[in-house]
Biopython code that builds the backbone (N, CA, C, O; Angstrom):
import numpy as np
from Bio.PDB.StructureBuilder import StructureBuilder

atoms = [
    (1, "UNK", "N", (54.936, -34.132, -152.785)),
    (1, "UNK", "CA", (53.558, -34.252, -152.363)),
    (1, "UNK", "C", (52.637, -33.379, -153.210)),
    (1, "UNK", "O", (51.508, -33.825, -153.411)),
    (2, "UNK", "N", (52.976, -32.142, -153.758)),
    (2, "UNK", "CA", (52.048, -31.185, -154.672)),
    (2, "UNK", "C", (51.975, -31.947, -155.611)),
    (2, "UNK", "O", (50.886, -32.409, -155.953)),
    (3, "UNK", "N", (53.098, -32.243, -156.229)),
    (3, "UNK", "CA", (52.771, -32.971, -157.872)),
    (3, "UNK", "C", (51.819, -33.700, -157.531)),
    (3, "UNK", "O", (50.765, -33.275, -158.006)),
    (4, "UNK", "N", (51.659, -34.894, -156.733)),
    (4, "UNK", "CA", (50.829, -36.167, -156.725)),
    (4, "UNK", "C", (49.875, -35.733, -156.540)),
    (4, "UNK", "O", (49.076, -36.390, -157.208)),
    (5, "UNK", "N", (49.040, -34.476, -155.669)),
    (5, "UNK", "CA", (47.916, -33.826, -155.298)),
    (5, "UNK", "C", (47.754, -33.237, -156.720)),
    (5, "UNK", "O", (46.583, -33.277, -157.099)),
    (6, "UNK", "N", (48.300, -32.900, -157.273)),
    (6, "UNK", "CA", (48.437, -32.284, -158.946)),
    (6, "UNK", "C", (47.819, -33.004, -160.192)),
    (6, "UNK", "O", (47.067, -32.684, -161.112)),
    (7, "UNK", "N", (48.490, -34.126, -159.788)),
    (7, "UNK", "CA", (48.264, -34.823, -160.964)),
    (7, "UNK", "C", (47.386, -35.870, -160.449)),
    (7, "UNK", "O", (46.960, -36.746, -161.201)),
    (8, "UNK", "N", (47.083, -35.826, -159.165)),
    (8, "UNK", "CA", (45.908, -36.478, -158.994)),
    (8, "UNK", "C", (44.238, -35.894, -159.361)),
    (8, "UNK", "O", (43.167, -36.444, -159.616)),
    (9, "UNK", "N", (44.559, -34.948, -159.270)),
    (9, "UNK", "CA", (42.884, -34.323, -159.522)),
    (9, "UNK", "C", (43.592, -33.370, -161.066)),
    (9, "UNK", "O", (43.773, -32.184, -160.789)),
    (10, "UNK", "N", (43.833, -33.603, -161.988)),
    (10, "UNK", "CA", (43.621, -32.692, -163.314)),
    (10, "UNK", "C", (42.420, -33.180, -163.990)),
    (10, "UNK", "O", (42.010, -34.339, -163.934)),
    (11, "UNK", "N", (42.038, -32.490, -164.449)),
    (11, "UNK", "CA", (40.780, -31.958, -165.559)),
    (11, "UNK", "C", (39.493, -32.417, -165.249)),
    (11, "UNK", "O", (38.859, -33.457, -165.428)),
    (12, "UNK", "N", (39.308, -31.363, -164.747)),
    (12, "UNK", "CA", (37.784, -31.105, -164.248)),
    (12, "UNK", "C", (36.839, -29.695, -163.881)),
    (12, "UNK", "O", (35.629, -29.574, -164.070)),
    (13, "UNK", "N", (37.590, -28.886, -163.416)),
    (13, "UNK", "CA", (37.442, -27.602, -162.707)),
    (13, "UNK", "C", (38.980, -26.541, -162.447)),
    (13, "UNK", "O", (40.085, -26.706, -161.929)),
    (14, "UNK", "N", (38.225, -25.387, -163.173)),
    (14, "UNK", "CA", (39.138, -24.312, -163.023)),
    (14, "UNK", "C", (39.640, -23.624, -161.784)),
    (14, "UNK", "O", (38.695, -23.498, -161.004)),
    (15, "UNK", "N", (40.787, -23.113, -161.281)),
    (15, "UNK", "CA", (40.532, -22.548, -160.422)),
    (15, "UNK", "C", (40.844, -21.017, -160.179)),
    (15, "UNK", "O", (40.654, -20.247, -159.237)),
    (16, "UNK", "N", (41.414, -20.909, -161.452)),
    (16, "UNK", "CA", (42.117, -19.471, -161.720)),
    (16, "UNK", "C", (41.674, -18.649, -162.016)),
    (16, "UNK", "O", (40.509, -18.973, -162.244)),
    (17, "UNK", "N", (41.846, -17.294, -162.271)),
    (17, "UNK", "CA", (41.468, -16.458, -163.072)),
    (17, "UNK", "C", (41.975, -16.365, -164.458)),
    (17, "UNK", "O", (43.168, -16.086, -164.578)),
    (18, "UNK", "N", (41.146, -16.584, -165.715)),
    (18, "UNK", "CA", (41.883, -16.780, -166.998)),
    (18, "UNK", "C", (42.944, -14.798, -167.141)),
    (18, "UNK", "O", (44.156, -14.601, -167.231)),
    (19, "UNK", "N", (42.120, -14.073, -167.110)),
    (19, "UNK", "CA", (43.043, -12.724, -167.182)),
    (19, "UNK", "C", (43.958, -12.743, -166.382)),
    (19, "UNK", "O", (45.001, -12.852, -167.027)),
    (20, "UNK", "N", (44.255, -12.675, -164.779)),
    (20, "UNK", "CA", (45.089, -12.852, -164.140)),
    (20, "UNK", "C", (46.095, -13.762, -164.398)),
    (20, "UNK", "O", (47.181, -13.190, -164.304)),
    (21, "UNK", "N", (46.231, -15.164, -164.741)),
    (21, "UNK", "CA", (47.007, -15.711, -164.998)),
    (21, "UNK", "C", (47.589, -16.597, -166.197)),
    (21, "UNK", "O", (48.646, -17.221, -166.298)),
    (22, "UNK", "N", (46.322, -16.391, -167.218)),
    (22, "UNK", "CA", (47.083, -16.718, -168.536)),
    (22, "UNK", "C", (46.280, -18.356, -168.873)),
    (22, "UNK", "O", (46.723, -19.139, -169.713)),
    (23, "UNK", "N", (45.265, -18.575, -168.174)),
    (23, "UNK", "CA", (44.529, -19.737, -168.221)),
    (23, "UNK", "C", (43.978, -19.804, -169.104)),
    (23, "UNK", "O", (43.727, -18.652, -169.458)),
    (24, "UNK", "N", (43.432, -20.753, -170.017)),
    (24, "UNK", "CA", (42.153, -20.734, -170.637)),
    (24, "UNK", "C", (41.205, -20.450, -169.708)),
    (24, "UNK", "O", (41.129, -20.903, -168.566)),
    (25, "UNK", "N", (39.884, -19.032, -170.708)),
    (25, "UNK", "CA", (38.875, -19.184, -169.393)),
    (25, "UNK", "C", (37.794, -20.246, -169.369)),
    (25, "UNK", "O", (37.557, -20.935, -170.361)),
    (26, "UNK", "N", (37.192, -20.360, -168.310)),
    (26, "UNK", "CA", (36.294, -21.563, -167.905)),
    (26, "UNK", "C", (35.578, -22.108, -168.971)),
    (26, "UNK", "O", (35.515, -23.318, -169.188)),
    (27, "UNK", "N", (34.735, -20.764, -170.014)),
    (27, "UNK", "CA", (34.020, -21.326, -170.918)),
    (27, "UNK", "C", (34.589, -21.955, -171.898)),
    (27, "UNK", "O", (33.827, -22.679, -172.538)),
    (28, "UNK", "N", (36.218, -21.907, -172.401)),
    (28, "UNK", "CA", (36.900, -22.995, -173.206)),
    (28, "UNK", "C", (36.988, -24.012, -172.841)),
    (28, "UNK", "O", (36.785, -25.088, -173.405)),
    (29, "UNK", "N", (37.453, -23.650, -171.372)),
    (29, "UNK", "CA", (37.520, -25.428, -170.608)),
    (29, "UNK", "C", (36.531, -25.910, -170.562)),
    (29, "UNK", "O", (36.654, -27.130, -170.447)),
    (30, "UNK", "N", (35.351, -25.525, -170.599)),
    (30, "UNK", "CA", (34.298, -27.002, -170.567)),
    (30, "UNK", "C", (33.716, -27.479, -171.760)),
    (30, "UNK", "O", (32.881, -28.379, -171.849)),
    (31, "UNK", "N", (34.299, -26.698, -172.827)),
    (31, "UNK", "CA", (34.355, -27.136, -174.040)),
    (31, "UNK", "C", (35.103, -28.386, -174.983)),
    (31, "UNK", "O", (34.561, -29.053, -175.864)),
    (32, "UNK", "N", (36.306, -28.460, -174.571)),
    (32, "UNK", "CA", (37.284, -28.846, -174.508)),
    (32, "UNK", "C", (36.764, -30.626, -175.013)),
    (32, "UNK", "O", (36.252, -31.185, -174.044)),
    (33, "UNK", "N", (36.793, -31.179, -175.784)),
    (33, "UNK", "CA", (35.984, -32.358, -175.794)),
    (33, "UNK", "C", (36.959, -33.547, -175.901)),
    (33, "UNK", "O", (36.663, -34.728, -176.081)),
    (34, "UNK", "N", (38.014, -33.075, -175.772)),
    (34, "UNK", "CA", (39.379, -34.639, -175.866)),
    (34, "UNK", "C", (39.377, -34.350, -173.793)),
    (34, "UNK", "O", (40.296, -34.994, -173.286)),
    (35, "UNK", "N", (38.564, -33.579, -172.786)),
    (35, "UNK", "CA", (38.742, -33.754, -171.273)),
    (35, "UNK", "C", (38.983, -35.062, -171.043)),
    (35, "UNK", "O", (39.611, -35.326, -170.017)),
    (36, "UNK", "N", (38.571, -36.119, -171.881)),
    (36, "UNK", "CA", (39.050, -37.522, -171.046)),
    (36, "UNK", "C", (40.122, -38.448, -171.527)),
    (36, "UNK", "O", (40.504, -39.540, -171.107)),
    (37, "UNK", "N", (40.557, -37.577, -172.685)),
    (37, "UNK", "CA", (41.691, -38.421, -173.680)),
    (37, "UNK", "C", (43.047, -39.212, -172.825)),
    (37, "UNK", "O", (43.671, -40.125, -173.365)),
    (38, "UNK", "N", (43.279, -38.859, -171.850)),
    (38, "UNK", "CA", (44.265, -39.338, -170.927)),
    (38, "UNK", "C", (44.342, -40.372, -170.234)),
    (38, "UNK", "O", (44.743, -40.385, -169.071)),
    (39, "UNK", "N", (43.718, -41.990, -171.294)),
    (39, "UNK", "CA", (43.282, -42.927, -170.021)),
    (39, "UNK", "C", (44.640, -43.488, -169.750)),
    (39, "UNK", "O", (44.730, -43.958, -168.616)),
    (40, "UNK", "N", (45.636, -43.562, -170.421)),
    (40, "UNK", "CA", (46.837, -44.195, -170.275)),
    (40, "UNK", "C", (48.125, -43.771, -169.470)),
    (40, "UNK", "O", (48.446, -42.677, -169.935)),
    (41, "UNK", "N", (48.838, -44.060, -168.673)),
    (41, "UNK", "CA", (49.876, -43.016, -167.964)),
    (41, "UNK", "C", (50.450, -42.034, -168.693)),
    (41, "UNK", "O", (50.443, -40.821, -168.481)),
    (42, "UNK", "N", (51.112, -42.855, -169.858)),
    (42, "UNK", "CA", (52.146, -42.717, -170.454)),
    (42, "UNK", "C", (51.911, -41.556, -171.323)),
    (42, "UNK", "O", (52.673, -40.590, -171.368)),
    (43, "UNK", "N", (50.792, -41.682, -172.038)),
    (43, "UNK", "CA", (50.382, -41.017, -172.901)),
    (43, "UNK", "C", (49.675, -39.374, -172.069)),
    (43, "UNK", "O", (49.172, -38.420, -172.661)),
    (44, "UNK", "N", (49.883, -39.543, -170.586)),
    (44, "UNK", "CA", (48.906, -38.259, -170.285)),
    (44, "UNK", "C", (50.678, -38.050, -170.107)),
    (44, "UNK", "O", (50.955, -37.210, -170.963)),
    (45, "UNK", "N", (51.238, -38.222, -169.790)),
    (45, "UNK", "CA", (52.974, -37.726, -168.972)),
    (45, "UNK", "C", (53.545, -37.202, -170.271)),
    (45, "UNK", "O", (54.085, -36.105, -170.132)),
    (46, "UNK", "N", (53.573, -37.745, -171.623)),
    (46, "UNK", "CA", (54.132, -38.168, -172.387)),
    (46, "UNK", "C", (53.581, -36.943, -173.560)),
    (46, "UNK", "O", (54.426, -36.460, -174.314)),
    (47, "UNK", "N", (52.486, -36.600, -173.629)),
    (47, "UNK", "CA", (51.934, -35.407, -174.288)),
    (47, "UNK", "C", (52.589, -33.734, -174.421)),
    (47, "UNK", "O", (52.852, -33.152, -173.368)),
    (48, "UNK", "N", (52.749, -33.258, -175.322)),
    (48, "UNK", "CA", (53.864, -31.933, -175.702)),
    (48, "UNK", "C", (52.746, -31.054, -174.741)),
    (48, "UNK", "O", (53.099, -30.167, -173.965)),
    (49, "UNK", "N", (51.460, -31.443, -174.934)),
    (49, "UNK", "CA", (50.571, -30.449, -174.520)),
    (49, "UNK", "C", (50.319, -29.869, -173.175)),
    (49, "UNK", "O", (50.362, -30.502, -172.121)),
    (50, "UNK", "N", (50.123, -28.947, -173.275)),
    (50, "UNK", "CA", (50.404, -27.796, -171.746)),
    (50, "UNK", "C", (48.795, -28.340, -170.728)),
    (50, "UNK", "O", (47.626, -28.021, -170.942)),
    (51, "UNK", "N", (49.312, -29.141, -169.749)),
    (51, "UNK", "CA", (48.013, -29.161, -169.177)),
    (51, "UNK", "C", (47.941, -28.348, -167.998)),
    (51, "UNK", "O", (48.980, -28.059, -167.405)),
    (52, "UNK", "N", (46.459, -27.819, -167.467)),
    (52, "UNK", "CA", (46.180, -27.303, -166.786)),
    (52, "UNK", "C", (45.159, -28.073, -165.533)),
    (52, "UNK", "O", (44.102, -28.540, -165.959)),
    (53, "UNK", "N", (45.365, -28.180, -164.410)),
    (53, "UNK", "CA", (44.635, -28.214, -163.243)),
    (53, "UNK", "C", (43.264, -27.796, -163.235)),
    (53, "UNK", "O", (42.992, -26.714, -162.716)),
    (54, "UNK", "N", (42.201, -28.636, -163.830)),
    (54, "UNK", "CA", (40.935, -28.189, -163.588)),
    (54, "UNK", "C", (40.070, -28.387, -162.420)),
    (54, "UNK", "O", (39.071, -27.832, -161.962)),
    (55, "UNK", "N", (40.710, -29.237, -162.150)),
    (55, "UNK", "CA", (39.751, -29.404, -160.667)),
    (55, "UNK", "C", (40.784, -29.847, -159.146)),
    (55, "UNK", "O", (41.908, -30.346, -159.202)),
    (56, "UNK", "N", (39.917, -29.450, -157.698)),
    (56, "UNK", "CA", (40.898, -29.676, -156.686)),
    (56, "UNK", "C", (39.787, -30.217, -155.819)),
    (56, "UNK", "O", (38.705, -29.633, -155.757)),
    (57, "UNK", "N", (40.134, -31.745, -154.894)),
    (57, "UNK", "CA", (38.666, -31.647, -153.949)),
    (57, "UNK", "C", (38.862, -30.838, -153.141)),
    (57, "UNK", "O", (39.992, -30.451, -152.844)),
    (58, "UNK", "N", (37.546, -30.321, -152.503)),
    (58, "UNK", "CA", (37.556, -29.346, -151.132)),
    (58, "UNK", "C", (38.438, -29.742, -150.137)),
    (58, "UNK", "O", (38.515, -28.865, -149.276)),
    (59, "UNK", "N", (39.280, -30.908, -149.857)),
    (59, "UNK", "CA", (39.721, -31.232, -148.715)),
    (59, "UNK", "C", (41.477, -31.153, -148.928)),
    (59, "UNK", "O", (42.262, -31.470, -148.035)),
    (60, "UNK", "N", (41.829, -30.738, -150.087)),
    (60, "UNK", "CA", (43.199, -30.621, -150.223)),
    (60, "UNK", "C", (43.284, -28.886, -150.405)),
    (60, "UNK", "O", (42.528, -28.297, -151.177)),
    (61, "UNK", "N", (44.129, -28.310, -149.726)),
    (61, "UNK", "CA", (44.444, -26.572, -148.984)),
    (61, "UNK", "C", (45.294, -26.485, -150.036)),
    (61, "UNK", "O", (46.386, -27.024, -149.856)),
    (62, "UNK", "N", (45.087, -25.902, -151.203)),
    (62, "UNK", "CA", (46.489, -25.258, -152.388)),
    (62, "UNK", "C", (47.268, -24.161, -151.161)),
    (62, "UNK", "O", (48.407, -23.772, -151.418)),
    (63, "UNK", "N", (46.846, -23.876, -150.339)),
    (63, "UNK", "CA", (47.972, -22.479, -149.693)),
    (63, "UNK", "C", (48.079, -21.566, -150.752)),
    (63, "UNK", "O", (49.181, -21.116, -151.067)),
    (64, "UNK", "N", (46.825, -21.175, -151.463)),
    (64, "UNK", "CA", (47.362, -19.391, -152.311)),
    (64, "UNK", "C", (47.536, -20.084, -153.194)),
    (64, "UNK", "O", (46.688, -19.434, -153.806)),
    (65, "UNK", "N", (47.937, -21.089, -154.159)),
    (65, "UNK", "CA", (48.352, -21.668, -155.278)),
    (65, "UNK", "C", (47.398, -21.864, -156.427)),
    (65, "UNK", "O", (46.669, -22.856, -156.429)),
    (66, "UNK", "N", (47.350, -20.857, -157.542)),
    (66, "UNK", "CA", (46.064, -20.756, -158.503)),
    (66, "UNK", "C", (47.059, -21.513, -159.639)),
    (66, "UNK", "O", (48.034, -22.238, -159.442)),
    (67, "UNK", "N", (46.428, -21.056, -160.935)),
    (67, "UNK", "CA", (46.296, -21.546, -161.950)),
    (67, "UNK", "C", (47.826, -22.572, -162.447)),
    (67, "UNK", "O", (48.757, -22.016, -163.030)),
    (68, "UNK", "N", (47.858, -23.794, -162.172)),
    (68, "UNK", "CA", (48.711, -24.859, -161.811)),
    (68, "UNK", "C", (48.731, -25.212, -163.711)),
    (68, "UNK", "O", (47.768, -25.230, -164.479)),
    (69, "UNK", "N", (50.188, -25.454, -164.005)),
    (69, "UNK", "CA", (49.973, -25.804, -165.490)),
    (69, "UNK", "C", (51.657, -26.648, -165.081)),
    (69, "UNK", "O", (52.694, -26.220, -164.574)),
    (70, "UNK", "N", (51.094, -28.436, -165.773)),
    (70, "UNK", "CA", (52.282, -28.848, -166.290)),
    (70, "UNK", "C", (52.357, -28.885, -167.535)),
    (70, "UNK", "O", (51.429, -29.017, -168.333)),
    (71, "UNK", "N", (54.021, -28.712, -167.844)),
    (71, "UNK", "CA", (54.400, -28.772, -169.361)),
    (71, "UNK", "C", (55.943, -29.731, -169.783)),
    (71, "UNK", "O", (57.064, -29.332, -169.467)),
    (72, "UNK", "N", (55.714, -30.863, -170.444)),
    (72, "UNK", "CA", (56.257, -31.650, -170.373)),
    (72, "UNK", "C", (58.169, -31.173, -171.305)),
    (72, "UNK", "O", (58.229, -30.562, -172.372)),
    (73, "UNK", "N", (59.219, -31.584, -170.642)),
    (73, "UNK", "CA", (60.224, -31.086, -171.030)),
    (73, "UNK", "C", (61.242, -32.119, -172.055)),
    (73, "UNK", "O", (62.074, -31.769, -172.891)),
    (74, "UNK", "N", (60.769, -33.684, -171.583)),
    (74, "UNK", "CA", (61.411, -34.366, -172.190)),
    (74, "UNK", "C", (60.556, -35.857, -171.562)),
    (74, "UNK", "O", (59.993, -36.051, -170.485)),
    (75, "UNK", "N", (60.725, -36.587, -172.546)),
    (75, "UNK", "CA", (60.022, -37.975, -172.062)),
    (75, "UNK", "C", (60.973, -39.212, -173.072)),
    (75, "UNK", "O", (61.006, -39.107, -174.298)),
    (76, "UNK", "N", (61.633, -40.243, -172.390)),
    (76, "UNK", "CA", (61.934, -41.098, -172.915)),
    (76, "UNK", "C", (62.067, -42.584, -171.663)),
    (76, "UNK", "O", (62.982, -42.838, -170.879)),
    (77, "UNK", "N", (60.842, -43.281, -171.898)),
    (77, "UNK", "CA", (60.411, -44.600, -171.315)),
    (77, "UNK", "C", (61.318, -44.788, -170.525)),
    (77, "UNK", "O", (62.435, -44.782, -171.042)),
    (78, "UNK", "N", (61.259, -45.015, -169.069)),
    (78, "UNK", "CA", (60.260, -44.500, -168.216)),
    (78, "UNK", "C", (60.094, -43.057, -167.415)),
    (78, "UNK", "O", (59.329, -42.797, -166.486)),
    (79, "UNK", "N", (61.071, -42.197, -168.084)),
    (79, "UNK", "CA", (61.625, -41.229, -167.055)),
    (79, "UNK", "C", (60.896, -40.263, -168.282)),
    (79, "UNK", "O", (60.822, -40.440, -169.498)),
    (80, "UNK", "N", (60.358, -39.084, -167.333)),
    (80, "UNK", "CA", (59.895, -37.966, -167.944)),
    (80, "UNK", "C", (60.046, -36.633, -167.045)),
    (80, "UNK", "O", (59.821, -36.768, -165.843)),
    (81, "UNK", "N", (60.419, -35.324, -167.539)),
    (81, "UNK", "CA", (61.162, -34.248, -167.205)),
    (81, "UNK", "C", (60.304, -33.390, -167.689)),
    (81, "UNK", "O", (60.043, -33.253, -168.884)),
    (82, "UNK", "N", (59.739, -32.657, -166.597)),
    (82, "UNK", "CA", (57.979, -31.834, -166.869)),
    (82, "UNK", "C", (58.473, -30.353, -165.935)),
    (82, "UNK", "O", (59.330, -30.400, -165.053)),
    (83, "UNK", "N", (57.866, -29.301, -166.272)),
    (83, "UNK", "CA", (57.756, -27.879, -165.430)),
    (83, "UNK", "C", (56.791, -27.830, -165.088)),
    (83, "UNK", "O", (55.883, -27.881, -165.917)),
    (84, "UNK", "N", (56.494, -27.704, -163.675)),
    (84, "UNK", "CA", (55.381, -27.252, -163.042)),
    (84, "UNK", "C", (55.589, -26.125, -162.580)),
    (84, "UNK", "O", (56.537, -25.703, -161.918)),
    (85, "UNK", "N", (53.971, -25.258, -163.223)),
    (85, "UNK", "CA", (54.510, -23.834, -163.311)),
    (85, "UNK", "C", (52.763, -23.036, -162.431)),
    (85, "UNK", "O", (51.718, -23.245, -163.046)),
    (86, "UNK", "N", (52.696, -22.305, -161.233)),
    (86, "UNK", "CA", (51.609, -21.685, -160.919)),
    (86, "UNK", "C", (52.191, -20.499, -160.355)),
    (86, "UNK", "O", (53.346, -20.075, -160.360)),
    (87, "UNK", "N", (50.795, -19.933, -159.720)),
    (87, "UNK", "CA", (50.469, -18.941, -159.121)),
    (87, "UNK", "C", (50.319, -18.680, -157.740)),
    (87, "UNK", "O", (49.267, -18.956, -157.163)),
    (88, "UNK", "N", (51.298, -18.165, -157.155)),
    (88, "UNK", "CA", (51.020, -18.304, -155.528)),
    (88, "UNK", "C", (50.485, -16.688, -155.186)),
    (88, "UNK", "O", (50.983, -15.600, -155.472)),
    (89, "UNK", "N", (49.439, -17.006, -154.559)),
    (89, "UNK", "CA", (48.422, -15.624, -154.258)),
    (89, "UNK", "C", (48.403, -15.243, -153.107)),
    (89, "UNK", "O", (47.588, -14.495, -152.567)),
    (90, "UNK", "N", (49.641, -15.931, -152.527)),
    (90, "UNK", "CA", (50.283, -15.496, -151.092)),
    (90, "UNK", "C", (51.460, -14.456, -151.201)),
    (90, "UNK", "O", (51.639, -13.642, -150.295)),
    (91, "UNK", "N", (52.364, -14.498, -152.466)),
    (91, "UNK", "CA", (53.485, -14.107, -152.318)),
    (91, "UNK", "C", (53.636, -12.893, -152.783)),
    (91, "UNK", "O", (52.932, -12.823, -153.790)),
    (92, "UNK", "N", (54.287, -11.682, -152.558)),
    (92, "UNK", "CA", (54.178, -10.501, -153.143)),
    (92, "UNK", "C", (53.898, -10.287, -154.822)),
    (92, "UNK", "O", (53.692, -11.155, -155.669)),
    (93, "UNK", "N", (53.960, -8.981, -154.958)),
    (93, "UNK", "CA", (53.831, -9.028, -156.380)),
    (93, "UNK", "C", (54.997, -8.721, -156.787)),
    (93, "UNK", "O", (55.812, -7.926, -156.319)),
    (94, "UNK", "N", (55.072, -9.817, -158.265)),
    (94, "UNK", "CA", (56.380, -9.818, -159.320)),
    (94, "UNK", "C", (57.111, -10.888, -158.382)),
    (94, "UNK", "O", (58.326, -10.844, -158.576)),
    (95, "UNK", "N", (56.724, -11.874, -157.386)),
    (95, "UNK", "CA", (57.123, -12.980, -156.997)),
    (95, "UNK", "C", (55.865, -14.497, -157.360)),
    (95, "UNK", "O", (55.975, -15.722, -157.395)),
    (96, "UNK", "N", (55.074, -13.787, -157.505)),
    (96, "UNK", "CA", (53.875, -14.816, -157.509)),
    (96, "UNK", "C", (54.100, -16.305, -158.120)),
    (96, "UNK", "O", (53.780, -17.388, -157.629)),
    (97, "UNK", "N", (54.995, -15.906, -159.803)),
    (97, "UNK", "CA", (54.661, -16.932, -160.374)),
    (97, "UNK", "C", (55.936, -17.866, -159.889)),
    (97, "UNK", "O", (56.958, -17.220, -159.656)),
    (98, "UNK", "N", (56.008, -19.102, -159.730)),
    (98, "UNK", "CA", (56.562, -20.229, -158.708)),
    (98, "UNK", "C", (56.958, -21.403, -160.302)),
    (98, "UNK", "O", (56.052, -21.398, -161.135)),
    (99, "UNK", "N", (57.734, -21.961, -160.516)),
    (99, "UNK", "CA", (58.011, -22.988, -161.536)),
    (99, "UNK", "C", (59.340, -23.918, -160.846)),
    (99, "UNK", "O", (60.489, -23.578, -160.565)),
    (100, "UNK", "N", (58.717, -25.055, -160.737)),
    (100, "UNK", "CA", (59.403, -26.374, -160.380)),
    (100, "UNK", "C", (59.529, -27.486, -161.155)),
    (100, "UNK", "O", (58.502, -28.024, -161.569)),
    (101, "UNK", "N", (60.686, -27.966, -161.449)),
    (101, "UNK", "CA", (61.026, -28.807, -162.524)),
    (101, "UNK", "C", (60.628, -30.134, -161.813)),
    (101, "UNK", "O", (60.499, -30.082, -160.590)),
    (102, "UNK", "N", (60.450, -31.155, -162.364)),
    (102, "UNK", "CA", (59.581, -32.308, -161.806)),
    (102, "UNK", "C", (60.109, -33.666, -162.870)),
    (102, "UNK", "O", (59.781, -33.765, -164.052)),
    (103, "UNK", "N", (60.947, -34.593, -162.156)),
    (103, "UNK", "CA", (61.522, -35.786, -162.769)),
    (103, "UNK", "C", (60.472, -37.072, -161.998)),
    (103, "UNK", "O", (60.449, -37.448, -160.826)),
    (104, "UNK", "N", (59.852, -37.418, -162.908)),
    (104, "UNK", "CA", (58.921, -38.547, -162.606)),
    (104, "UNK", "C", (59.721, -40.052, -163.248)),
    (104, "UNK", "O", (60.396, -39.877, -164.263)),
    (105, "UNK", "N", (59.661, -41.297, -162.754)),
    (105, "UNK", "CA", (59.510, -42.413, -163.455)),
    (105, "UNK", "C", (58.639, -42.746, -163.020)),
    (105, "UNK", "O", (58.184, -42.569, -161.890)),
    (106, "UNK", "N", (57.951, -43.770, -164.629)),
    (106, "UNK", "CA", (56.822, -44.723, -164.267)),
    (106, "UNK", "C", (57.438, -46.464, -164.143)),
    (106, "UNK", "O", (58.156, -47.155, -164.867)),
    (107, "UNK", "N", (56.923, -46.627, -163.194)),
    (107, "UNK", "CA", (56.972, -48.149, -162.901)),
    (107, "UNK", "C", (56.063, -48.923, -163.398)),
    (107, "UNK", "O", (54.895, -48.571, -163.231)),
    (108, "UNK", "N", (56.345, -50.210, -164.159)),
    (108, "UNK", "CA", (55.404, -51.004, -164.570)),
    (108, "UNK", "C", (55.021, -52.139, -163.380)),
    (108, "UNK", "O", (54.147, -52.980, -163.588)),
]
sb = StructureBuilder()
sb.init_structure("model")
sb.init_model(0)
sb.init_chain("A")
sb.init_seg("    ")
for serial, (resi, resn, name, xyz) in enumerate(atoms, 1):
    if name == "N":
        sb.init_residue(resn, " ", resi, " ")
    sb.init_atom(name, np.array(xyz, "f"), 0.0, 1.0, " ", f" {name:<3s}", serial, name[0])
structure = sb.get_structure()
């Protein structure tokens, strides 16, 4: 259920702290001018590149969960093998950072 809340709202809005957690800060991200390059599944799943969670609507509760980054581990049609890696701002310190491996297929 996180991934899909995840990868349903990426790139739009920051939610992290760039010092605290290693984010680009805000003023890179809205710089950023490929923000819409991802119209295709395949090609947003399928990218080496480290994406980050820019935006969340008000009505989905992260529970403590900041700066959200997937990073893709392996991709070969249809199955792709990604780390999802954040920040839980609930959990003590030197436990915070949380990384879950994430096996997606796409269905045509």
């Amino acid at each position: 259920m996180f991934l899909q809340v995840a990868l349903a709202v990426l790139y739009a809005f920051t939610s992290c702290n760039a010092e605290e957690c290693d984010c680009y800060p805000e003023d890179i991200l809205e710089s950023i001018t490929e923000i819409s390059e991802f119209r295709d599944a395949w090609n947003f799943f399928d990218t080496s590149q480290r994406l980050y969670l820019l935006w969340i609507s008000l009505t989905v509760s992260l529970m403590g969960k900041q700066c959200i980054i997937i990073e893709r581990s392996s991709a070969t049609f249809p199955n792709i093998v990604s780390k999802l890696t954040y920040i839980d701002s609930l959990k003590p310190p030197g436990q915070e950072r949380v990384s879950q491996k994430i096996n997606t297929e796409l269905q045509l």
